[in-house]
C-alpha positions in Angstrom: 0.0 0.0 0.0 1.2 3.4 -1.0 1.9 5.8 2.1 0.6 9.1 2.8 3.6 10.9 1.6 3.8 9.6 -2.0 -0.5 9.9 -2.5 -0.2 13.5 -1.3 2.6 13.7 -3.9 0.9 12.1 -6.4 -2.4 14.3 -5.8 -0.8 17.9 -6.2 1.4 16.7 -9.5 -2.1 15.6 -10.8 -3.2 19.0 -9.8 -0.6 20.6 -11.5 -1.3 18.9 -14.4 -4.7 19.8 -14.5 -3.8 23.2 -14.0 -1.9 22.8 -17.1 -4.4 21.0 -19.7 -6.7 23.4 -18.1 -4.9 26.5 -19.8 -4.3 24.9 -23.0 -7.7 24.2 -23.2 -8.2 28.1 -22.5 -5.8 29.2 -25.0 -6.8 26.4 -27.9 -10.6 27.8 -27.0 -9.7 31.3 -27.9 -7.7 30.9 -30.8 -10.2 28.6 -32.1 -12.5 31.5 -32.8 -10.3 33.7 -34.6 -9.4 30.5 -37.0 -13.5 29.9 -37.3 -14.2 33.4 -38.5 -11.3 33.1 -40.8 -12.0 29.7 -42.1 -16.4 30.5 -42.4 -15.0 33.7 -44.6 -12.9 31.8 -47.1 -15.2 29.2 -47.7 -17.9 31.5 -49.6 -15.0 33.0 -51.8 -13.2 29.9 -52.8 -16.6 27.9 -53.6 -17.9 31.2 -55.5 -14.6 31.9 -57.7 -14.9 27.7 -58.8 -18.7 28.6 -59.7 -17.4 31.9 -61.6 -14.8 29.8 -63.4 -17.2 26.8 -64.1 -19.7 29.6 -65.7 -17.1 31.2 -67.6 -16.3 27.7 -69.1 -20.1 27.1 -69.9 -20.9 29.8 -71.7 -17.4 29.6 -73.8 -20.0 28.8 -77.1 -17.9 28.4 -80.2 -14.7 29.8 -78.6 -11.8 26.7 -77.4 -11.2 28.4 -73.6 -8.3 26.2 -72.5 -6.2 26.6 -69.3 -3.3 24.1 -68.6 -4.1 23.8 -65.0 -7.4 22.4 -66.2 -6.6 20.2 -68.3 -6.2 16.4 -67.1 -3.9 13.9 -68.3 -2.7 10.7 -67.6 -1.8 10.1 -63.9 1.5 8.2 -63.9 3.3 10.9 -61.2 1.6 12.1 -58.3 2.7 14.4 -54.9 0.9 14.2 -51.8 1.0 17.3 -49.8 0.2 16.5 -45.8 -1.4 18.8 -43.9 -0.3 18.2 -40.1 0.4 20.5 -36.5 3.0 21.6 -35.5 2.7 20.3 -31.5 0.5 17.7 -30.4 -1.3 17.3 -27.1 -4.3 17.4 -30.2 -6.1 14.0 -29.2 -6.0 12.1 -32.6 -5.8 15.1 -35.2 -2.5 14.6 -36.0 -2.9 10.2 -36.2 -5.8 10.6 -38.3 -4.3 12.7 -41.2 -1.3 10.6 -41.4 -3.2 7.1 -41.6 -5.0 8.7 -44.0 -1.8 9.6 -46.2 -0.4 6.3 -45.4 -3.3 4.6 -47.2 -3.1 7.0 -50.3 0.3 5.8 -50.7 -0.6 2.5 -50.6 -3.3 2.3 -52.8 -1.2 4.4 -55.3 1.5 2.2 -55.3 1.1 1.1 -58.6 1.9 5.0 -59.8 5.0 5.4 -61.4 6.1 8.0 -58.8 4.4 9.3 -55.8 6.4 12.0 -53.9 5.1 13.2 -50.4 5.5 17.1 -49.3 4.7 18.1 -46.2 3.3 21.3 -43.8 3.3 20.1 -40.5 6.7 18.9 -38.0 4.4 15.9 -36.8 4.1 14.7 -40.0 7.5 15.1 -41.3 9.0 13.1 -38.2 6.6 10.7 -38.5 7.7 9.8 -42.2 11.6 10.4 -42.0 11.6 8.2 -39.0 10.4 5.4 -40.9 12.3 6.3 -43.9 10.2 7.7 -46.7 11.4 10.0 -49.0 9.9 13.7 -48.3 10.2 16.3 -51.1 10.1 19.6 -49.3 8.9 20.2 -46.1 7.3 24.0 -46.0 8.7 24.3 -42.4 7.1 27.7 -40.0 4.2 28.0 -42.6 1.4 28.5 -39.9 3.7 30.6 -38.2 3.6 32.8 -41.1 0.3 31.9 -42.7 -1.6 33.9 -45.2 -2.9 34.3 -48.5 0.6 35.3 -50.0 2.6 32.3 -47.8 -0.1 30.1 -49.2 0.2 31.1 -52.4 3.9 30.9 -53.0 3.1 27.7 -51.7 1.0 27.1 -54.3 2.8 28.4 -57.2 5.6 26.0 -56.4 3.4 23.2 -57.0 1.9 24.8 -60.0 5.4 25.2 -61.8 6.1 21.3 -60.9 2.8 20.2 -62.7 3.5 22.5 -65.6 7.2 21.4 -65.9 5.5 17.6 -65.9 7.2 16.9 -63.0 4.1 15.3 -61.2 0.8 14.8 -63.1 -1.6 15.3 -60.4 -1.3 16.8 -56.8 -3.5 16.1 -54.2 -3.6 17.9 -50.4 -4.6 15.4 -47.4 -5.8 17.6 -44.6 -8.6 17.6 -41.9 -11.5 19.7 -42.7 -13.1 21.6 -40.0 -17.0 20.9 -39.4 -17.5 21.7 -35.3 -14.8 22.4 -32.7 -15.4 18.3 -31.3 -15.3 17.3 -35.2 -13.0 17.4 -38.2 -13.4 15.3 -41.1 -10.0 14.0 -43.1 -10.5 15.0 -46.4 -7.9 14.0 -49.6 -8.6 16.8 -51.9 -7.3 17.4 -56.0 -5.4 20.5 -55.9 -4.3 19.9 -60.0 -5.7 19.9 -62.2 -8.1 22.1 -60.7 -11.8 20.7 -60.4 -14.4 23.2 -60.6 -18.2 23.0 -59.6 -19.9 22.8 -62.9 -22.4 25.2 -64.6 -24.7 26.7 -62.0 -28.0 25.2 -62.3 -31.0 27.7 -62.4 -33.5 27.3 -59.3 -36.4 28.4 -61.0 -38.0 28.2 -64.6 -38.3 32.0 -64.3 -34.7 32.4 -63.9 -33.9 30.4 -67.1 -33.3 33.0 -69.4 -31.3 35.1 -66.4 -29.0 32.5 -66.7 -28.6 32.0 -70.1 -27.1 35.6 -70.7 -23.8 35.9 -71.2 -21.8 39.5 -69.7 -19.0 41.0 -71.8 -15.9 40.1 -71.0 -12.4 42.8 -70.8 -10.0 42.2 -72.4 -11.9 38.9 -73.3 -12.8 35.4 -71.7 -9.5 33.4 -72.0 -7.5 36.7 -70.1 -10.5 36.2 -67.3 -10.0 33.0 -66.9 -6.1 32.7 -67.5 -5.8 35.3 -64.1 -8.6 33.5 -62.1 -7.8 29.9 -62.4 -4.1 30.5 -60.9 -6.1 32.7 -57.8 -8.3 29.7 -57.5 -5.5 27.2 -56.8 -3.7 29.7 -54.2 -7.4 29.7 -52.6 -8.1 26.1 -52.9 -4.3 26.0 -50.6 -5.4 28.6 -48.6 -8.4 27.3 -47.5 -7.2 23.5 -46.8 -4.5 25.4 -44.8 -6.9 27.2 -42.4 -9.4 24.2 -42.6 -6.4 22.4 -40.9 -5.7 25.5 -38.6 -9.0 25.6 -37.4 -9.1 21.9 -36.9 -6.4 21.6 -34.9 -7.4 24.3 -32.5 -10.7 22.3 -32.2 -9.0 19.1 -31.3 -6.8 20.7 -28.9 -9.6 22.0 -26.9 -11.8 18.6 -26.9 -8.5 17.0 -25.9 -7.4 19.0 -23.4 -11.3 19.2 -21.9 -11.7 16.1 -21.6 -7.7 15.6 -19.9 -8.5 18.2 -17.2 -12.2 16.4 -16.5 -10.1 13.1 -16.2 -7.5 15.0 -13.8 -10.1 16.2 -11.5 -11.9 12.3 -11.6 -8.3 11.0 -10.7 -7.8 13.5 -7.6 -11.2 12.8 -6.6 -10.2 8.9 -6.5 -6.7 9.8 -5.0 -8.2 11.8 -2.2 -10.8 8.8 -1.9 -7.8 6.6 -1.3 -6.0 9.3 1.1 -8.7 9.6 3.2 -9.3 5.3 3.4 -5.4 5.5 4.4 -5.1 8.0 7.0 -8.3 5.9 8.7 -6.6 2.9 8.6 -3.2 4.4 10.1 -5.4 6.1 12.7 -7.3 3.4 13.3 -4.3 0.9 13.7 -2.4 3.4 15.9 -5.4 3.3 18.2 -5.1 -0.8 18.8 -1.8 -0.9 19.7 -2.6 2.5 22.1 -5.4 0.3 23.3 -3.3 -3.0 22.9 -0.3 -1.7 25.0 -3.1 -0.3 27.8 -4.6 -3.9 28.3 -0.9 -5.4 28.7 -0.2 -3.2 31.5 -2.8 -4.1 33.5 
């Protein structure tokens, strides 16, 4: 049985601990809102300039609107970019993104290259330590993150896929949904996907969207400078979705470590108290003991 001594010790380290998780928890919480805001405010941009470009490919007519970074081809050379924290203490944000990439690997082993890049230490570590071949690690990008980080970013890629260096690139990251959920989500950065034509929602607004709008200097210039932008954003966003996400996991994680702390105290000081008894109690007999033999 453990002494007094050592379950007193044992109580205030888990209090200290608690302490601890408890702040975290504090701090995750209140950057967590600042990376909401900014994550609900790119969404509608990045989903409305795939819409523009999708409409600006629709109503083409007779002209040949082309744009490299649209264009597929076949896949023989594909780079993964992983999306991971920096720090962990994030309950299984970090695990979850990297199984995921693990299995994309795997089930594109048949690929005649596939070359990993990575955002993220955990995710770096995790692959050099079991030897696989990382092409660049973007080390101190949330540090630094914005729209122009992210988009240099971005343009590095490009120049790869238009050098035919890789064929396709592809961004694993988790996507934020609440602050207790994130969803992993493997998502085509090249060629770029876009939405499709916008679908009218009414048989009145038919001929609304069947007009066309004039286009300066014309529609290939339009859509040579937005389909670039929409890659940058595309990065962007998966960057802040990850952000976000990790915030959100830190502060489940570290909620639900402090609630465990306090249940673990509660049992220590439960076993304390049973202790003490039982020393005061045998302290007692042989008081009471020692009385009897004197007699």
């Amino acid at each position: 049985m453990a002494s007094l001594r050592d379950i007193r010790k044992r109580i205030r380290s888990v209090k200290n601990t608690r302490q601890i998780t408890k702040a975290m928890k504090m701090v995750s919480a209140a950057k967590l809102r600042k990376a909401q805001d900014a994550i609900l405010a790119a969404r509608p941009y990045a989903t409305m300039l795939d819409q523009i470009i999708s409409d600006l490919a629709a109503r083409s007519g007779d002209e040949n609107l082309t744009h490299p970074l649209l264009a597929a081809r076949p896949v023989r050379k594909v780079e993964l970019v992983l999306l991971t924290s920096d720090r962990g203490l994030a309950g299984g944000f970090n695990s979850n993104v990297i199984r995921r990439a693990n299995r994309f690997l795997y089930e594109n082993t048949a690929m005649e290259r596939i070359q990993l890049s990575t955002v993220g230490r955990k995710g770096n570590d995790f692959f050099r330590n079991r030897g696989q071949a990382i092409r660049k690690d973007f080390g101190g990008l949330y540090q630094r993150l914005n729209y122009r980080a992210a988009a240099d970013v971005a343009e590095e890629l490009v120049a790869s896929y238009l050098n035919g260096e890789v064929d396709a690139v592809h961004v694993v990251y988790n996507e934020f949904v609440t602050a207790i959920t994130q969803k992993v989500t493997v998502a085509q950065l090249l060629p770029l996907q876009t939405l499709g034509p916008a679908q009218p929602a009414a048989p009145s607004e038919v001929a609304t969207a069947l007009v066309d709008f004039k286009y300066e200097p014309d529609r290939q210039a339009v859509l040579d400078r937005l389909v670039p932008q929409a890659v940058n954003i595309k990065l962007y966003r998966a960057l802040l979705e990850s952000v976000a996400s990790e915030h959100g996991a830190r502060m489940s994680a570290m909620e639900n470590a402090t609630s465990n702390a306090s249940d673990m105290i509660g049992s220590l000081t439960l076993t304390y108290n049973r202790t003490r008894q039982a020393v005061i109690t045998k302290e007692l007999m042989e008081i009471v003991s020692g009385a009897e033999a004197l007699k």
